[in-house]
N, C-alpha and C positions, 0 to 999 in steps of 0.2 A: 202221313206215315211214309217212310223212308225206308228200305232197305237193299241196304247194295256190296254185294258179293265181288271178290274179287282172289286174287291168289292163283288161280286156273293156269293150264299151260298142258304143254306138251312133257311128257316124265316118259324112262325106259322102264318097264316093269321090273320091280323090285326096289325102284325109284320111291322118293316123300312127297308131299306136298303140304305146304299148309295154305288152309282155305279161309278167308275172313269175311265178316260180315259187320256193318259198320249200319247201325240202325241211331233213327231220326224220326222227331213227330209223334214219341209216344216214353211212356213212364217204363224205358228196357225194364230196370231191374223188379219189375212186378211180371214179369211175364217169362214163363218157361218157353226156349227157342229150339228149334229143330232144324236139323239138317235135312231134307231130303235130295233125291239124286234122280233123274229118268233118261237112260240110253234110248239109244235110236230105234224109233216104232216100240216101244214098251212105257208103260205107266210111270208116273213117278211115286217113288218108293221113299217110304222115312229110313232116313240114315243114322241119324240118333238123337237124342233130345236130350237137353239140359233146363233142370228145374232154375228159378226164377233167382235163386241164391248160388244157383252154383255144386250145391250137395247133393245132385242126384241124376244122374244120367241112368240113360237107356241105349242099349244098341243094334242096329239089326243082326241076325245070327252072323251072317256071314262077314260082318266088318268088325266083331268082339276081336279083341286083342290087336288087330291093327287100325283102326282109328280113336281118335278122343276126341271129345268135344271138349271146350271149355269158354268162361266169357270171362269181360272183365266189364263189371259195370262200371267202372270207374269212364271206363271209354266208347258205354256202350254198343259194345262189339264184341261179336261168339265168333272163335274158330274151332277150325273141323286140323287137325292133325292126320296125317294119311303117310301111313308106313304100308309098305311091303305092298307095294299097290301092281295091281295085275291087270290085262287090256279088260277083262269084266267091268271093272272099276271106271270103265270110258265113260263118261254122260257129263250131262249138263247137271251142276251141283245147285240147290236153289235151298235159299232160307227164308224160314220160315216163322209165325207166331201167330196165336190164335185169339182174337178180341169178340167176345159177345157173339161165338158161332161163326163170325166171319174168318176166314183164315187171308194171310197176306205174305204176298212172296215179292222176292224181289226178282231180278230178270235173270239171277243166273251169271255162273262163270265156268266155261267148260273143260273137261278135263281130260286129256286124250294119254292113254296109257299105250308105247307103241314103242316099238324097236327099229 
């Protein structure tokens, strides 16, 4: 199992980005993926998840209306779309999916929102 994150960078707030994750080593389109994110000395936090088709995301309160998830199994690979992003939104962005209880993340692509 494969997954590797990439997209990250330096943005001025109010700046985009769009986040990708490029998964390997397992059956993507059976499996609902998640974003989650963790700034510096705090937890990581789920950012949004998308069901195994595609029809059904979730998002944390404070990211509705400015980000989306979306994948394309065709190349199995989810990205995270990041509008109106603010230095809160700084952390290291990590993807995710969950097999048999185990959960599996990939190493992350950071994302520093900064003027």
């Amino acid at each position: 199992v494969q997954l590797v994150e990439s997209g990250g960078g330096l943005v001025q707030p109010g700046g985009s980005l769009r986040l990708s994750c490029a998964a390997s080593g397992f059956t993507f389109s059976s499996y609902a993926m998640s974003w989650y994110r963790q700034a510096p000395g705090k937890e990581r936090d789920l950012v949004a998840r998308i069901g195994s088709a595609g029809g059904t995301t979730n998002y944390a309160d404070s990211m509705k209306g400015r980000f989306t998830i979306s994948r394309d199994n065709a190349k199995n690979t989810v990205y995270l779309q990041m509008n109106s992003l603010k230095p809160e939104d700084t952390a290291v962005y990590y993807c995710n999916f969950v097999r048999g209880g185990i959960y599996y993340w990939g190493k992350g692509t950071l994302v520093t929102v900064s003027s």
